[in-house]
Structure formats: structure tokens, C-alpha cells
C-alpha positions as a LaTeX table, in Angstrom:
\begin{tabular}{lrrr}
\hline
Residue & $x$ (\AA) & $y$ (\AA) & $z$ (\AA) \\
\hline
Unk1 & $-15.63$ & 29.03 & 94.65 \\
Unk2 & $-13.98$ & 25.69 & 94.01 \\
Unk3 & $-13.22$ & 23.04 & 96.36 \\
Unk4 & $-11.12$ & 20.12 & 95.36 \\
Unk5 & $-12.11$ & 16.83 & 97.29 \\
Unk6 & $-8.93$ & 14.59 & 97.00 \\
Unk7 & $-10.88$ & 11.80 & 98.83 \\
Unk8 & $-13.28$ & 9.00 & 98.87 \\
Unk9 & $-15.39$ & 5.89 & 99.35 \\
Unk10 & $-16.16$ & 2.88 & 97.27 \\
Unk11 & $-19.73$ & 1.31 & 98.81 \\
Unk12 & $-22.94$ & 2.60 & 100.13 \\
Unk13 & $-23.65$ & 6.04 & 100.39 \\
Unk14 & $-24.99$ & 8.42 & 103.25 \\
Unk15 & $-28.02$ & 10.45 & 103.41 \\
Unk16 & $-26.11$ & 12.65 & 106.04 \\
Unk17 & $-23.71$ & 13.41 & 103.89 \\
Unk18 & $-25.76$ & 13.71 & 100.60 \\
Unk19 & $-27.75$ & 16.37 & 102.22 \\
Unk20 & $-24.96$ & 18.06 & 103.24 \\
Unk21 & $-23.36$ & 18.20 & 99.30 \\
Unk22 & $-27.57$ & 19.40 & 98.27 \\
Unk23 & $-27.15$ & 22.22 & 100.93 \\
Unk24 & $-23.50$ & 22.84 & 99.40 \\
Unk25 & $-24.66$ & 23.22 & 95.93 \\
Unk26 & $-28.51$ & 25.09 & 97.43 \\
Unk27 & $-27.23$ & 27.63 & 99.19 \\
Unk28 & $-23.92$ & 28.61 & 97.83 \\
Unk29 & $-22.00$ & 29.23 & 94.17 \\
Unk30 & $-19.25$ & 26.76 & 94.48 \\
Unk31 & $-18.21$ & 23.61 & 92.26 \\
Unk32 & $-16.64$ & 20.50 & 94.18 \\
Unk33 & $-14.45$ & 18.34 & 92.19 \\
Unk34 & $-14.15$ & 15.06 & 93.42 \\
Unk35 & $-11.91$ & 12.10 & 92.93 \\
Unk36 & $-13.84$ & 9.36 & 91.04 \\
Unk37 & $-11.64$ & 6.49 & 92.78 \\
Unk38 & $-8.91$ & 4.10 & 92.10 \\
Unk39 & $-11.01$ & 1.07 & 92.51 \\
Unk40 & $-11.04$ & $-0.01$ & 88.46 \\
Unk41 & $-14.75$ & 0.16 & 89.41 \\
Unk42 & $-17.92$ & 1.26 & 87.20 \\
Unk43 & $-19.42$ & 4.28 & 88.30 \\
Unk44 & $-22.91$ & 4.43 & 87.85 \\
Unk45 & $-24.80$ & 7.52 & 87.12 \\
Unk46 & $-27.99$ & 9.12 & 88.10 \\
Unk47 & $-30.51$ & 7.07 & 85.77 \\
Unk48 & $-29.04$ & 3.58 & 87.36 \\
Unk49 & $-29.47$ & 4.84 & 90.98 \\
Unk50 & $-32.03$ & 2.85 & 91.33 \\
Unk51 & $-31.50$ & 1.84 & 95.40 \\
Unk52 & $-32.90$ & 5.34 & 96.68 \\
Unk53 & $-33.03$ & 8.34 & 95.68 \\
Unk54 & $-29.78$ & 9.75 & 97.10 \\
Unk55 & $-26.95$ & 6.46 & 96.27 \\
Unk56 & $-26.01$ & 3.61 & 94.73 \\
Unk57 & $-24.29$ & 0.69 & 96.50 \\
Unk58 & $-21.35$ & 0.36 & 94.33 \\
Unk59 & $-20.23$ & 3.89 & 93.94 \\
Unk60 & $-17.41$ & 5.91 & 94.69 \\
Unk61 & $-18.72$ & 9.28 & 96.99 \\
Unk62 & $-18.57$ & 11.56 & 97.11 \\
Unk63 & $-17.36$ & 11.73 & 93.66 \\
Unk64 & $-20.77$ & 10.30 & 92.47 \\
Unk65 & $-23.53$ & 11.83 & 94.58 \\
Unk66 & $-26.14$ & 13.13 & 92.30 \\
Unk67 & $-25.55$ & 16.47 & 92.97 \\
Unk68 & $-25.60$ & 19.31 & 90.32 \\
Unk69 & $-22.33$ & 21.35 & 91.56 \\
Unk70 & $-19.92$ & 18.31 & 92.10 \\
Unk71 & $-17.69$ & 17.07 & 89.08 \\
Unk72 & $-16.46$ & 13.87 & 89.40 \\
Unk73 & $-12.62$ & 13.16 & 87.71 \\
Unk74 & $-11.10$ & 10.07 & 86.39 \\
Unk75 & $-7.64$ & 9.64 & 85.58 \\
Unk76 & $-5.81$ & 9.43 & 82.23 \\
Unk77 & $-2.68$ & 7.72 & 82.13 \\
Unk78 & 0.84 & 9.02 & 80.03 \\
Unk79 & $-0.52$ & 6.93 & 76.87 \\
Unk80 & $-3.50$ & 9.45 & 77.22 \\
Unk81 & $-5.67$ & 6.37 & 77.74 \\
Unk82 & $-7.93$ & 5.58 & 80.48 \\
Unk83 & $-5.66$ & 4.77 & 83.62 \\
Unk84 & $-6.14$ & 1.03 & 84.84 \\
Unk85 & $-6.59$ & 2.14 & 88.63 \\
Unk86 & $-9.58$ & 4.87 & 87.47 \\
Unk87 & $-13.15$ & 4.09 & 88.30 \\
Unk88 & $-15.38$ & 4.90 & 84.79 \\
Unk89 & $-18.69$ & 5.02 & 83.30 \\
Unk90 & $-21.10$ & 7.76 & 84.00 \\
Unk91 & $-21.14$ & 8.64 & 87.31 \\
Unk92 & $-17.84$ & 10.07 & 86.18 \\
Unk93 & $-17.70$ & 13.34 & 84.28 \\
Unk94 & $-14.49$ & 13.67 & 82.68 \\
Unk95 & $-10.85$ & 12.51 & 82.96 \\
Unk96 & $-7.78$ & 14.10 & 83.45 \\
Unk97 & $-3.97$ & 13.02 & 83.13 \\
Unk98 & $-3.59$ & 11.04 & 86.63 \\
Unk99 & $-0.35$ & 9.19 & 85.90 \\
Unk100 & 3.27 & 10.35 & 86.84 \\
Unk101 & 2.30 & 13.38 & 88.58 \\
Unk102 & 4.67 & 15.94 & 90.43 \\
Unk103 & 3.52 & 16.33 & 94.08 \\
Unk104 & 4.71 & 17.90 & 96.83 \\
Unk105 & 5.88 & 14.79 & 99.82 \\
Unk106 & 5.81 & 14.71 & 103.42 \\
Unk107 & 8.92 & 12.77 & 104.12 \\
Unk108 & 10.83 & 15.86 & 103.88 \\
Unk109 & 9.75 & 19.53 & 103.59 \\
Unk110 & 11.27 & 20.47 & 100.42 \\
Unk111 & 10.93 & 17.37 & 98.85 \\
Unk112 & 9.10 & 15.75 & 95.65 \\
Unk113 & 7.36 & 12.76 & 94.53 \\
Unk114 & 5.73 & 11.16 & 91.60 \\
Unk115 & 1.71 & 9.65 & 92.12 \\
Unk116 & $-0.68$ & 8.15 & 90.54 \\
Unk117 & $-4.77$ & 8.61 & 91.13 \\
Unk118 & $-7.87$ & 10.21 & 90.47 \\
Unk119 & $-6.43$ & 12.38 & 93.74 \\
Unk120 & $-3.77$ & 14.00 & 91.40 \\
Unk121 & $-6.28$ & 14.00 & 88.39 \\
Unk122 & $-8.88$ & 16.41 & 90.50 \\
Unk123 & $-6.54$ & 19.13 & 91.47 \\
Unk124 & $-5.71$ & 19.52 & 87.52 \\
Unk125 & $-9.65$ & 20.15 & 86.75 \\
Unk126 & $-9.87$ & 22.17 & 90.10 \\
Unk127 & $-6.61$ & 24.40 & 88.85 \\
Unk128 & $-8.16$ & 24.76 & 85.05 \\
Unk129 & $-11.46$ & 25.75 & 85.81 \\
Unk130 & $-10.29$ & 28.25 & 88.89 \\
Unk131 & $-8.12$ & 30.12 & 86.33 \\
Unk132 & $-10.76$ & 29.59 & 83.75 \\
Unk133 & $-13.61$ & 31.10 & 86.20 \\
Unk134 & $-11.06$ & 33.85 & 87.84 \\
Unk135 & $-11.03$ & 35.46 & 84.12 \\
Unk136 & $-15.01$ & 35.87 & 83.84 \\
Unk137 & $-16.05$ & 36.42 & 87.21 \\
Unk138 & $-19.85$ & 36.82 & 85.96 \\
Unk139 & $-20.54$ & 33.24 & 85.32 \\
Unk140 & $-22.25$ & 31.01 & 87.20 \\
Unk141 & $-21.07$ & 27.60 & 88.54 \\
Unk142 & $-24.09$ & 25.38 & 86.34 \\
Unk143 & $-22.45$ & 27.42 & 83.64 \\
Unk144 & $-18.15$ & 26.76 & 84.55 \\
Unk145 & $-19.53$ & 22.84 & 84.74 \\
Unk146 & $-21.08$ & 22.83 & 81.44 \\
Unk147 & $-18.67$ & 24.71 & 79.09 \\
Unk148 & $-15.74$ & 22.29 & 81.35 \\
Unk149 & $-17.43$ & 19.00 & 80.29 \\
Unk150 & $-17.92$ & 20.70 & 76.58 \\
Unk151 & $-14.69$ & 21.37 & 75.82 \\
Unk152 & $-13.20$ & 18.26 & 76.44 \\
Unk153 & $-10.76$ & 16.44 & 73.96 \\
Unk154 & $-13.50$ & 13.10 & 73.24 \\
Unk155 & $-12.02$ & 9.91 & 72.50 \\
Unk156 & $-12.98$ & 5.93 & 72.39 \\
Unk157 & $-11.16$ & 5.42 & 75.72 \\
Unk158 & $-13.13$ & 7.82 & 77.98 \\
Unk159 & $-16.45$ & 7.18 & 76.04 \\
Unk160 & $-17.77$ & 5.82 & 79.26 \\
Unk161 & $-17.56$ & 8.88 & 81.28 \\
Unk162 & $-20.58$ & 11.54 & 81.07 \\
Unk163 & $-18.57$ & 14.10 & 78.78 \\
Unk164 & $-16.62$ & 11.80 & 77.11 \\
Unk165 & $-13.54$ & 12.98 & 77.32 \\
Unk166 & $-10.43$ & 14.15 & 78.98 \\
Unk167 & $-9.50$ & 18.03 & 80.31 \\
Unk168 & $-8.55$ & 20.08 & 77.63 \\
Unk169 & $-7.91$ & 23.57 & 79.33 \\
Unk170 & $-7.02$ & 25.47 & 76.36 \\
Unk171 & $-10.62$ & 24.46 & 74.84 \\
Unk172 & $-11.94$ & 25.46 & 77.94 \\
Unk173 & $-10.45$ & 28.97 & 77.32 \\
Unk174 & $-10.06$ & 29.73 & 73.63 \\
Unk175 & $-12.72$ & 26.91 & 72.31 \\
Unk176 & $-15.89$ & 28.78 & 70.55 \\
Unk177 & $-18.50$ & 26.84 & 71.00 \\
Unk178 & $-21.45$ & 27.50 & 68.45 \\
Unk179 & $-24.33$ & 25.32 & 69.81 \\
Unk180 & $-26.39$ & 26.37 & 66.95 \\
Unk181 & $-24.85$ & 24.48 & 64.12 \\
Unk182 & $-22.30$ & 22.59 & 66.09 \\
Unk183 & $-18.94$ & 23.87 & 65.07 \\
Unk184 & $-16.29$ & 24.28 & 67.05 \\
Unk185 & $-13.20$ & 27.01 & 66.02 \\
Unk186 & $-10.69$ & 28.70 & 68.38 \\
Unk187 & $-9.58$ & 32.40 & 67.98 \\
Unk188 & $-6.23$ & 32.92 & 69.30 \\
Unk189 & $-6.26$ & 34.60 & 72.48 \\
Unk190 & $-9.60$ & 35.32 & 72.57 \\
Unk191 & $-11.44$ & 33.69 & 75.66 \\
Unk192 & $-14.81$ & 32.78 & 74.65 \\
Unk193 & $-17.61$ & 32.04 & 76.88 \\
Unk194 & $-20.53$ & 32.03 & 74.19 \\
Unk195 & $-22.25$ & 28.49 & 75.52 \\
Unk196 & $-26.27$ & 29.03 & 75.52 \\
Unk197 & $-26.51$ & 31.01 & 78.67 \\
Unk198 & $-23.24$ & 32.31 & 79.26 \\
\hline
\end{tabular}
């Protein structure tokens, strides 16, 4: 149901591959979550694709293919600011701590590292919203994207990004959303999944 995409481009994109990510989210139930890039590059989204209908020339992809069922992740750093390597703006959906990161290495085979990058932000989202979705089988991917991106913790520094914030998984569990007259309360361990259609 979820595949992370610990990869990308910065530059033009490719109708070959955008109609492959359309078929992707067409036929099938799955969310990708993409790296946004480490370029310190704007991404733009969907309204400034003005070039065709399927890219923009300065974009990171896949992470920014308009495409319903991909999520595109920046990184945070440990100051819980926007990292200085992570591409912004909206053609990225929300952040997640991308600094410092324990990762399994290749030098040896039971050996560590620390690393930086959107790469090591995705697999956080990818992790949170696989547990999240495991829990309430029922739901839809439109629906997993949506509460993800309206749960996040919003702040000045990811303001740029489509949900305006950074990954905040126990929101996305316990976090009542009342769309109705806005509020926002948590009931301990309770997960809620009352968003709209949900």
C-alpha cells in the first residue's frame, strides 16, 4: 500500500514516467512518498506548472509530479527548522526531521551511520502513515493523504510547503479533527479518523 521512493531528479520531467505514476495512482490503492530533494531548490506546485501539463523544468521528480497519490517530503533539521539542503515551496507537501538520522551502512553488515536528506525524511512519513493505515484498514489512500497533511505540527519555517508543516504522527493518530468548527482536541488513546469522508 505504501511505497517509499528514496530517489530523485532536479530538471525536466518525463511524460513516460508521469504516465506511469497516473497509472500507479488509476489503477491501484497505494500512496508513494517521495523525496522532495536536497537541491535548496523551490519546488513548484501544480498551479505554476505552467510548461505542460505533466512538469515543470525546475522540479525535483518524482517527488513533484502532479499526481494525486504521491506525497512529496522535505526535511527538518535537529533545530526543528527547515533543513538548508531541503527543496521547499509547494510542490512539497510536508516535512519531516531529515537531520542526524540512524541508518543502516553498507561498509559493513552490522554497521551504522548518521545521514542527512529528504531520503531519510521519506521513510519517517512512509513508517507513520503505514502504521497509521495498518490500524484502519477501511480507508482509502485520498483519505491516509489528507488526514497526514492535516495533522501536521504548522509553523513559520515550513509555511512554504502545501500543508505547512512538519510530521506529527501522534496527531495523525490521536488528533480529532472537527472540520465543522475547526477545533482540534486529542483523546488519549483513542485513534480518530473523523476527517469529512473518513
Amino acid at each position: 500500500k505504501i511505497i517509499n521512493m528514496s530517489l530523485g531528479f532536479h530538471g525536466k520531467g518525463n511524460m513516460t514516467e508521469y504516465n506511469f505514476y497516473r497509472a500507479v495512482n488509476d489503477e491501484t490503492d497505494v500512496l508513494i512518498v517521495a523525496a522532495a530533494g536536497n537541491d535548496s531548490a523551490y519546488n513548484w506546485g501544480d498551479d505554476n506548472c505552467t510548461n505542460s501539463s505533466y512538469y515543470c523544468f525546475d522540479n525535483s521528480y518524482p517527488a513533484t509530479y502532479p499526481v494525486e497519490n504521491i506525497i512529496s517530503v522535505g526535511a527538518s533539521d535537529n533545530n526543528d527548522f527547515q533543513a538548508n539542503f531541503s527543496n521547499y515551496g509547494p510542490g512539497v507537501d510536508i516535512f519531516a526531521p531529515g537531520q542526524n538520522i540512524a541508518s543502516a551502512s553498507f561498509y559493513e553488515d552490522n554497521s551504522y551511520k548518521y545521514d542527512q536528506g529528504t531520503s531519510m525524511a521519506a521513510p519517517l512519513v512512509s513508517g507513520a502513515i503505514s502504521a497509521f493505515w495498518a490500524r484502519l484498514t477501511h480507508l482509502e489512500n485520498d483519505s491516509v493523504k489528507t488526514r497526514l497533511l492535516k495533522t501536521v505540527d504548522k509553523s513559520a519555517f515550513f509555511s512554504s510547503s502545501l500543508s505547512g508543516g512538519r510530521l506529527n504522527m501522534n496527531d495523525l493518530f490521536y488528533l480529532d479533527l472537527n472540520e465543522d468548527n475547526g477545533t482540534r482536541s486529542r483523546t488519549p488513546g483513542k485513534m480518530q479518523a473523523s476527517l469529512g469522508d473518513l
